[in-house]
N, C-alpha and C positions, 0 to 999 in steps of 0.2 A: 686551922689555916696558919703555916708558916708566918713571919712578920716580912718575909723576901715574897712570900708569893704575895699576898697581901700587897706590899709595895707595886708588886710587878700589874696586879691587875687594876689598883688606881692608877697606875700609868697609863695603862690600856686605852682607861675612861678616858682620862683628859686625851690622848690624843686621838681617840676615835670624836671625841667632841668640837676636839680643833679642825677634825676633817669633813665633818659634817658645818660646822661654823665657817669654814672657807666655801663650801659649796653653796653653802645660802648666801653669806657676803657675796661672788664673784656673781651669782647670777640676781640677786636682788640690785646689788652695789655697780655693777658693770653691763651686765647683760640686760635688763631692763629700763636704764637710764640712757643708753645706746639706742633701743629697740622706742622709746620717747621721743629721743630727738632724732629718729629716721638714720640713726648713724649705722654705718656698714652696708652691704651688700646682702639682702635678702638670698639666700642659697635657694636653689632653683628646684635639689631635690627633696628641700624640706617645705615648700609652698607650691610646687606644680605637681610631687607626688605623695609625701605623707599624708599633707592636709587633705587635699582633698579626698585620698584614699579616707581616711578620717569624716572626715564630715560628711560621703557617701558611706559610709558603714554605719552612721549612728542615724543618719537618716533611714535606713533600708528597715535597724530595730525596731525605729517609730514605728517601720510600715507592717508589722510581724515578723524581720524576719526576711520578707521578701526582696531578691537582690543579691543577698549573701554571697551566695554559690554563683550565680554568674553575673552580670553586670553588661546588661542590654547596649551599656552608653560609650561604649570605647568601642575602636576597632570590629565594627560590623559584631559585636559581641565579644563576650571572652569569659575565661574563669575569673572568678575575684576570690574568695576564701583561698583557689587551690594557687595564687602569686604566691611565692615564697615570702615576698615582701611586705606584703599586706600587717604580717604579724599582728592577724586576729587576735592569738590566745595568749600571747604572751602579756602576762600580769600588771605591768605597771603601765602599761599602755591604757589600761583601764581608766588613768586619770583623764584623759582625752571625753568620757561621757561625766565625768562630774564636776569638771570647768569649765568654762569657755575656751576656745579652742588654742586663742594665743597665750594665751596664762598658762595652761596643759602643758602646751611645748616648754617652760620655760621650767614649770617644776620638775620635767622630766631631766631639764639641762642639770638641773641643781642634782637632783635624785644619783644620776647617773658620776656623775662629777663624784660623788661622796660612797656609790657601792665600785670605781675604779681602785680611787685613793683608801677604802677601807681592805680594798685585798689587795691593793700592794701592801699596806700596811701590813695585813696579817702573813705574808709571804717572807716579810723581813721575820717580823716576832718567831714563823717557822725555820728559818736559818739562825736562830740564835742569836739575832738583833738585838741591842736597847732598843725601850722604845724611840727614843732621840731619834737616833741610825735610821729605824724604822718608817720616822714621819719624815723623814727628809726623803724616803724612795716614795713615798704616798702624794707629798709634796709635789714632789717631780712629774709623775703621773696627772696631780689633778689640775696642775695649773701647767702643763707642760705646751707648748705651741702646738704640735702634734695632736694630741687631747682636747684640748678646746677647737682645733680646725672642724674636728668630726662632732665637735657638738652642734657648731653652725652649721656644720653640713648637713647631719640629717641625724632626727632622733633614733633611727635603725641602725646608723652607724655608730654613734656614741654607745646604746646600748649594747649592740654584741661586744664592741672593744670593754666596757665594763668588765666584764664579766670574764677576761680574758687574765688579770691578774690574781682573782679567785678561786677559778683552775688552776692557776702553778702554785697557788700557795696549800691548795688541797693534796697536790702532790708530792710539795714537799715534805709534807705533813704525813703523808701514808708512807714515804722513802723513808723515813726517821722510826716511825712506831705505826705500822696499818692496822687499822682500824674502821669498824661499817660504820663508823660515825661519819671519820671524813670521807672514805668511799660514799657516803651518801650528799656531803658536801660537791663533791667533785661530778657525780650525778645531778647535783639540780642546776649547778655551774654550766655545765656542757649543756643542760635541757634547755637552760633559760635562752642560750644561745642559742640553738635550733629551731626555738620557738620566736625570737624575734624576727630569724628570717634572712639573714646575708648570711650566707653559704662562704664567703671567702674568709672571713678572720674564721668561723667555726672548724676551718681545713687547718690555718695554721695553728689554732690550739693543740689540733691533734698531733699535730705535727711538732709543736715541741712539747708534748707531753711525751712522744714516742721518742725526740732527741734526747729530755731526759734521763728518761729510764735506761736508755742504749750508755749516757753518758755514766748513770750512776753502776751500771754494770761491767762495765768497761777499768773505771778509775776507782772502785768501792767498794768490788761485790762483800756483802753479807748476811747470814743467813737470815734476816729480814726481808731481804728482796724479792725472792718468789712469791712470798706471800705478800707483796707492796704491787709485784707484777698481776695476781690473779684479781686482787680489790680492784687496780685501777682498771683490767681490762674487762671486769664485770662493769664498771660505771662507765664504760666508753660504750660498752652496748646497750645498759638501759636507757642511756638519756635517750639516742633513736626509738628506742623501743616504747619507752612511755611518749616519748613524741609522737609518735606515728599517725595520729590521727591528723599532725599537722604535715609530717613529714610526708605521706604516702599520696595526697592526693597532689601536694608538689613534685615528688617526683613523676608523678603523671602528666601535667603540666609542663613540667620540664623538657620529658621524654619527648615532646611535639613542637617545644620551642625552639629559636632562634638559638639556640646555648648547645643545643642535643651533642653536637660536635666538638672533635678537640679542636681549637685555634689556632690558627698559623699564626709565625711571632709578629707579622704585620700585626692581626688581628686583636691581639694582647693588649697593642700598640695602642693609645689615642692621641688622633691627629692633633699637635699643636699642646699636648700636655704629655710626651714622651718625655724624663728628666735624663738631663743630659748633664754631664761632670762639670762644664763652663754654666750651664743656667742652675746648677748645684750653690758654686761659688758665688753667682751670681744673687743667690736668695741667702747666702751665709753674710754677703757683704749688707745686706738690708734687715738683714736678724727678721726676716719673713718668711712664711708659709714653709717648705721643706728646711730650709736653710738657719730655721732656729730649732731645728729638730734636737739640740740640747743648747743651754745656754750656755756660759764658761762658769757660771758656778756650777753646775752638773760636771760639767765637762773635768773641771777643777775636782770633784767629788770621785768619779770615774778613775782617775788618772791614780788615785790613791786606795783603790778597791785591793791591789796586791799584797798591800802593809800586815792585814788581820790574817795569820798565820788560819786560823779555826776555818774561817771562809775561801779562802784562797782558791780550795781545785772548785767550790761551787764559783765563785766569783770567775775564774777561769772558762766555768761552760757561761756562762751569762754576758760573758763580755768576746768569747767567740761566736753565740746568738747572736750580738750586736753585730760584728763584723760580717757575719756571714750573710745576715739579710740586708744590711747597706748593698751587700755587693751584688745581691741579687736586684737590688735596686735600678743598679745599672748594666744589668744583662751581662756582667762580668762574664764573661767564656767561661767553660769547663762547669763553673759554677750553675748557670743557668742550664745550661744544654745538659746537664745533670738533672737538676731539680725537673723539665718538663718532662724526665722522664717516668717522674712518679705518679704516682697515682693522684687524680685528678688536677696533674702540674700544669695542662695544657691548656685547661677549662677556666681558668678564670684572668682578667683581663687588667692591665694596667699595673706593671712588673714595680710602680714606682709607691704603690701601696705593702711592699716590702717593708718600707722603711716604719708601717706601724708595728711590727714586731722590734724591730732595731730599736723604736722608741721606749717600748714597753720592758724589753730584756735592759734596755740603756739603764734604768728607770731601777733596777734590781744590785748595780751594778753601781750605782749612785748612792746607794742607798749602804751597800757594804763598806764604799768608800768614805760615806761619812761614818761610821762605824773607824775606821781608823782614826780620826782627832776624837773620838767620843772615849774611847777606853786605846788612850795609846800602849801600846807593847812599852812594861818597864824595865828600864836599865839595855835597851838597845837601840844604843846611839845611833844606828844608822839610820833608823825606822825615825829616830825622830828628826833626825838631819831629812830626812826625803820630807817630811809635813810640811815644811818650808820651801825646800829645794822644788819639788815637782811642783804646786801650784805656780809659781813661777815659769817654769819651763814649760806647762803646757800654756798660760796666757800668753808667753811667745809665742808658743806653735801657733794657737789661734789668729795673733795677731797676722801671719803669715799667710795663713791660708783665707782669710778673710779679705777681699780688694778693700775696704774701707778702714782696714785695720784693725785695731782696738779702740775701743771708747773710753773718754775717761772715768765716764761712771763702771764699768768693766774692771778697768784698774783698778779703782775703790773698793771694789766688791774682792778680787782679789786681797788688797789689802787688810781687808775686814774677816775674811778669813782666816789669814794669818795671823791676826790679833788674836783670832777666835786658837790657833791652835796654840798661841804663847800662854795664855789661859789656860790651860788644860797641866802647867806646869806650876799652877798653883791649888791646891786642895779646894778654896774657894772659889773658884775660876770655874771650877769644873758645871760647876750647876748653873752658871750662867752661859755656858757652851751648848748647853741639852737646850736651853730655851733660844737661844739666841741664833744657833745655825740652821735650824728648820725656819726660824722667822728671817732670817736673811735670802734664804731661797726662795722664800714663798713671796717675797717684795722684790727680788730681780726677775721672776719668771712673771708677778701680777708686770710689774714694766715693761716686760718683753710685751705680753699680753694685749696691749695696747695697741700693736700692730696688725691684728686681726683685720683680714679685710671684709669678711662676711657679718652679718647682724642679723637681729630679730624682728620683724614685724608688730608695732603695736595694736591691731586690729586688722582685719580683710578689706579692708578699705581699697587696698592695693590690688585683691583678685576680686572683687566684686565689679571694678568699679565700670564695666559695661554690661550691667545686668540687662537692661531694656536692648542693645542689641541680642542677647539669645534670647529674652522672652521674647521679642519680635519673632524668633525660627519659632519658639517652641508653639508661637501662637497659628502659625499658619502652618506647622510639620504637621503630618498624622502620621497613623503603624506605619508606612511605607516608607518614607521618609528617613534620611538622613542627611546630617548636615560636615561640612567641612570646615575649618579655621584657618586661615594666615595670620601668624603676628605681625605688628608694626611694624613700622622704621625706627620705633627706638627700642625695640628691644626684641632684633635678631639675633645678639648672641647670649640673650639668656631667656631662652625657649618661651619666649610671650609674657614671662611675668611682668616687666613693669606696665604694660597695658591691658595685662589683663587677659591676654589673648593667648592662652598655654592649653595644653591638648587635653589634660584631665579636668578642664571648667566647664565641659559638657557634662559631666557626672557633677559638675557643683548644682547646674542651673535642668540636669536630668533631661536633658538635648541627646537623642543620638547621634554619635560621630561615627565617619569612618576612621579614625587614626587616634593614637593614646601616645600618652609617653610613657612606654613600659620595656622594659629590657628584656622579658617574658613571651613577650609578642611570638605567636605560633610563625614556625618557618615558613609553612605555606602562605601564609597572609602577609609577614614579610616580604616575602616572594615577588608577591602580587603588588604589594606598593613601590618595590625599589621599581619593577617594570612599570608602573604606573608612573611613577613621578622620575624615572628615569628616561624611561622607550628602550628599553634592555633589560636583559637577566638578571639577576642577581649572584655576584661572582667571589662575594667577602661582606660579612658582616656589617664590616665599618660601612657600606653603602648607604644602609638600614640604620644605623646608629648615629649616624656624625652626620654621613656629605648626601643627607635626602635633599634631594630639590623641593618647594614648594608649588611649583608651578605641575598640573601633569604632564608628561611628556605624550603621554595616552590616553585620551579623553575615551576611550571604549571604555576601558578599565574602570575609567573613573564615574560614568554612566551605569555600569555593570553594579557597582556597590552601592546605587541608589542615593549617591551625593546631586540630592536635590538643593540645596542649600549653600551657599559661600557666604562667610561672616570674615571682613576684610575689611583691614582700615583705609579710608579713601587713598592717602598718600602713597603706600604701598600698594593700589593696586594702582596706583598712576605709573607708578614707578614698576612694575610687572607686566605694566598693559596687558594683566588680565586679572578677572573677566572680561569679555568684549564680545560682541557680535551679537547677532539677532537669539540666539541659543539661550545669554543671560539677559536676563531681567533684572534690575531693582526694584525689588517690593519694600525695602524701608533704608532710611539714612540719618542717623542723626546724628552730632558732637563727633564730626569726623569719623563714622562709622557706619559702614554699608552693609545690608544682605543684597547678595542678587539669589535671582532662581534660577537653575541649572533645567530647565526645560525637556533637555533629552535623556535628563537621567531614568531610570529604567523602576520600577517598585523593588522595594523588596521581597514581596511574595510575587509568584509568575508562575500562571498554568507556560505551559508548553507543550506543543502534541510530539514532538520526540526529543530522544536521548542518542545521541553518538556515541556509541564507545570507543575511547580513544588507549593507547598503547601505553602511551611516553607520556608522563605529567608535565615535561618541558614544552610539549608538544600542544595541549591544551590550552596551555597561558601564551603561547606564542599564534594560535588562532584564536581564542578569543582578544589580544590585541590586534594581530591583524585586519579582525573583521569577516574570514572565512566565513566562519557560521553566525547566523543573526541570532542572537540570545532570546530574543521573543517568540522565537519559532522552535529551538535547538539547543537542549541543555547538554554538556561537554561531560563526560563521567569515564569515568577509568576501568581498564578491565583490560587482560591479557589478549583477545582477542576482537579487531574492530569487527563491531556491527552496526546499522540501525534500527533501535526501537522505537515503538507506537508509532502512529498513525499520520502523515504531514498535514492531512488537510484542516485537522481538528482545531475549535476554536473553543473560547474558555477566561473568567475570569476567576482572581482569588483575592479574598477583601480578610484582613488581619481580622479577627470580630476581639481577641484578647489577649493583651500581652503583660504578664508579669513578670518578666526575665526567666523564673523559670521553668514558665508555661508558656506557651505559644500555640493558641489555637486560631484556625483560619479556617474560612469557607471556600471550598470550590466548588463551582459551575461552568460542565463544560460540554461540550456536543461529543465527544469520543473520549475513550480512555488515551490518557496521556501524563502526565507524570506536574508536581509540585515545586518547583527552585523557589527554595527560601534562601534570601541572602544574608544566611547569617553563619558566624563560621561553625565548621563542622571541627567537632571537640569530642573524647571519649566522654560517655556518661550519657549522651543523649539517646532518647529512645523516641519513638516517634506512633501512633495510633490512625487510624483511618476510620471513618465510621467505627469505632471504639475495637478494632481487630486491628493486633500488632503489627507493623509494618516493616520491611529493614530503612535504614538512612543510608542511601547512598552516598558519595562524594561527586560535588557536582561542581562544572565552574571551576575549578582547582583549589575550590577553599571551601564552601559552600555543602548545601544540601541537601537531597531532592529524596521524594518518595513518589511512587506511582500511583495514581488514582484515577478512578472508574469511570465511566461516561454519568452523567447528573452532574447530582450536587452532594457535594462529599464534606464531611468534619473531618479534618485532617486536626491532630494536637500531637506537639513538641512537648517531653519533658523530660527538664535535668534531673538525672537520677545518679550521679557519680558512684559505684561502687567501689572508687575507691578510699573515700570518705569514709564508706561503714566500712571496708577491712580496717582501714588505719583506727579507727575507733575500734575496732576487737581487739586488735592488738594491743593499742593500749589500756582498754581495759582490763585484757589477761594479766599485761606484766604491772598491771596498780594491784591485782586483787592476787598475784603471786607473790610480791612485793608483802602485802599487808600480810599474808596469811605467814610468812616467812617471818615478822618485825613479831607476828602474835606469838609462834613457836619460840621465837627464843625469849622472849618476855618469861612468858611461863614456865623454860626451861631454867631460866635465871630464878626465879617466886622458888623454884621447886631445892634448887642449891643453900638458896640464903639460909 
């Protein structure tokens, strides 16, 4: 070993240690003395759907297992392993069964914090970074406003962005010298993301991994590239491909969800969090949430990324990524009405999550530009006149476009920069610049930091804290049964958590609901709720996602899904005036909190002596709201041609005798042959048995599912059997065991040369 590589790879250490040492600081030191004194804004997607996703999945283990695959307690049923979200298999989520749940979340905060900032780091060391240069873009990344927003926000969001600096830096690595080492880098990079489960940062990876090979092709070509193009485009197909077991039964999932479609730019759109160029400036002037998306030391570091002649055309694609996804930020024309037209441009929502790329390319870009005061260009005056001249002239610029100006700790920091590059003009100076400017960033962006409005939970205290209102349902629900939730008065705009009242706390307390808070939710059932709690069709997404009423507008509907149960805080339903009337009942009330019972709600299992075949699916959901056909008599089912089936006079009951989510066996007895509505939703995978002779599953109800059975007493059983769980597990076990047989071959081929 060289005495420069040597040097180079002690380097490495300390600053992979400084990066991992900032990740434990920020979340020990910050993140959990916050999360102590109840400080910030519990984020809604990391305690009304991780956790509890979480603490129903490790519950279900206890139970063997059973639950997994589907998950009885949401929305009249639904898949659970095949949410994308879920992110069962993905590895470090594993900490979630070996802590307590709020400790879990916090080492994941740390964890992820430190594999962001170590592949930004390694993407500088791959552009021929010092390491200095290098920890100031890791820096930037780990303590960046941006960065930490997604850690509060949700540990599936911080994780896939993780992992999003790991991939460029694998690619810059195989653009330089390809290699199946880092082709296999940039395979578990892309895996690791597909296995966590948010499908939108996993699209823009792709997406500038293909910008920059186009880039490096364009401005570069050489004869390294074909062979840089065929590794990385072997590792964009394996990570799917060893995915598969998670990826295939999500896209099945998918294919039936509320998502299936491309979105109109309304739809894109969320109400009342659309970022607009004045509430842009507006959060630049508070050095908050979008608006510190760089601080002015970055900003200051950016502005000088042109200086270092070596990096320049890459510095040039990284600081055009910056520009061009700010602008898609703001649905910039030409730009945007560009971009939806690619491939799956149209499909994912909230144009103003752009700016996590902008952050991330910013962050590269910051990182070359501290690379200019660290090894200044010698004996070119001009280069060293701009070290001084531009940080200046952009603290201007900022000052301008900022409403509140500059601050004067801003100016200092400025200042201190400039110190830092007058230093660099003396031999001994220099080794106090490598240390000093990563630590001066990393102490104006912990400051920035401070602004954060989101926080940690020190225990469940917070979603527990009406347990005895749903052991109240759960004591008097049976199989048939399902219950409904309203949140409080204090806390209708952040989906029931601070009282507790949030839609996935039925899977906490293992209550079935009809409704979840899940973005996955099948269209069909969708469908059924906007017209439920509407009194009308469902015409855009956002109906479904944002502006659902809580009240139903259609009590058929809502009788139809077996919402026997309302869990309702008294205030709020004083203030709803409902429930009311002879229908509901109070069966328990206590510490400001009501069940009533829903009296005319319908079972969820129900003989019925016929079936209408109906033409139009619109048509179905618009008589059973209107009441055309009496659902205790008359199950609604689909089919090219109207007829009616079996018999009207027949009568008949059906009693749940077993349910383990993904079984469901029930008894009928009935005077003539007539048919079974189970209300639970109809979902591919399911197969269904009669007196133990296979049945088909009709579509029943417009969500639902009905088989036909005989005159007597019938054993009718439901079972989830998803086939697409075992392809996607073939598939991935073909490409492990081609994979390995491939790593064995050249092993041996290598033994046989040495």
């Amino acid at each position: 070993m060289s005495r420069g590589t040597g040097r180079a790879r002690r380097a490495d250490v300390v600053a992979l240690l400084a990066i991992a040492g900032l990740a434990v600081f920020y979340t020990v030191g910050v993140v959990w003395p916050r999360a102590q004194a109840a400080g910030g804004i519990p984020h809604f997607d990391t305690y009304t759907y991780f956790y509890p996703n979480w603490a129903y999945a490790l519950r279900s283990l206890q139970d063997g297992g059973s639950g997994l695959l589907w998950n009885r307690f949401q929305n009249c049923g639904q898949p659970f392993y095949a949410m994308s979200l879920t992110g069962l298999l993905y590895p470090p989520f594993a900490v979630m069964g070996v802590l307590d749940l709020p400790r879990a979340l916090l080492v994941l905060v740390a964890l992820h914090l430190a594999i962001a900032a170590g592949g930004m780091y390694a993407l500088g060391r791959a552009l021929g970074l010092s390491a200095a240069a290098a920890l100031c873009g890791a820096v930037a990344i780990e303590l960046g406003t941006n960065t930490l927003w997604m850690a509060y926000w949700s540990p599936s969001a911080i994780a896939v962005y993780a992992w999003l600096p790991v991939a460029l830096a694998a690619c810059e690595r195989l653009l330089r010298r390809p290699s199946a080492r880092d082709g296999a880098r940039l395979t578990v990079a892309l895996g690791l993301q597909l296995l966590v489960g948010y499908p939108q940062v996993s699209l823009f990876t792709y997406q500038l991994l293909a910008l920059r090979v186009l880039w490096e092709c364009v401005t570069r070509w050489r004869p390294a590239v074909p062979r840089a193009l065929v590794v990385m485009g072997v590792a964009a197909l394996l990570a799917p491909l060893l995915c598969a077991v998670h990826l295939v039964p999500a896209l099945e999932a998918a294919a039936v969800s509320i998502r299936h479609r491309p979105l109109t730019v309304e739809e894109m759109r969320i109400p009342l969090l659309t970022l607009t160029w004045t509430q842009f400036r507006h959060a630049v002037g508070e050095r908050s949430s979008y608006g510190a998306l760089f601080s002015v030391g970055t900003l200051v570091l950016m502005g000088l990324a042109w200086l270092p002649h070596a990096t320049r055309r890459v510095a040039l694609f990284y600081a055009l990524v910056t520009g061009l996804y700010f602008a898609l930020a703001f649905e910039t024309p030409i730009f945007f009405d560009l971009y939806r037209v690619l491939p799956f441009g149209s499909s994912l929502r909230e144009p103003h999550r752009f700016l996590w790329v902008a952050a991330c390319a910013g962050c590269v870009v910051t990182a070359i530009g501290a690379e200019a005061i660290l090894r200044p260009q010698p004996g070119a005056r001009r280069q060293s006149l701009a070290l001084f001249v531009v940080p200046v002239a952009l603290a201007i610029a900022f000052g301008f476009l900022s409403p509140t100006g500059i601050a004067a700790r801003e100016v200092g920091l400025v200042a201190l920069v400039l110190a830092l590059v007058g230093a660099t003009l003396h031999p001994r100076g220099r080794g106090l610049v490598r240390v000093g400017l990563p630590a001066l960033l990393a102490v104006e962006l912990l400051v920035q930091s401070s602004r954060q409005v989101f926080g940690y939970l020190r225990d469940d205290t917070m979603l527990t804290q009406h347990r005895d209102a749903f052991l109240a349902v759960r004591d008097r629900q049976t199989p048939q049964d399902r219950m409904y939730l309203i949140p409080g008065t204090a806390s209708v705009r952040w989906q029931g958590l601070p009282d507790g009242l949030f839609r996935k706390a039925a899977q906490l307390f293992r209550v079935p609901s009809i409704v979840d808070y899940e973005p996955e939710t099948s269209d069909r059932y969708a469908q059924m709720l906007v017209y439920m709690m509407e009194g009308r069709p469902m015409t855009t997404i956002n109906q479904f996602l944002y502006e659902l009423r809580v009240v139903p507008a259609n009590e058929r509907l809502f009788d139809l899904v077996a919402a026997r149960f309302i869990v309702i805080d008294a205030a709020r339903a004083e203030q709803l005036g409902w429930p009311s009337g002879p229908d509901f009942a109070v069966r328990w009330q206590h510490d400001g909190q009501r069940v009533y019972e829903n009296l005319r709600a319908l079972p969820r299992a129900l003989y019925v002596p016929q079936a209408r075949v109906v033409a139009d699916p619109a048509a179905v959901l618009d008589a059973l709201a209107s009441g055309t056909e009496d659902p205790r008599r008359t199950a609604l089912i689909e089919g090219t041609l109207a007829a009616l089936l079996g018999t009207p006079g027949g009568t008949g009951s059906a009693h749940v005798v077993d349910d383990v989510s993904e079984s469901v066996r029930i008894r009928v007895t009935a005077t003539t042959a007539g048919f079974l509505v189970l209300a639970d939703q109809d979902y591919p995978g399911w197969e269904a048995t009669v007196n133990g002779t296979p049945a088909p599953i009709r579509r029943a109800n417009f969500a639902f599912r009905l088989v036909a059975v005989p005159a007597g007493t019938s054993d009718v059983e439901f079972r989830y059997r998803p086939q697409s769980l075992v392809w996607g597990a073939l598939v991935s076990s073909a490409t492990a065991a081609a994979l390995a047989a491939a790593m064995w071959r050249r092993q041996r081929r290598l033994r046989k040369t040495a």
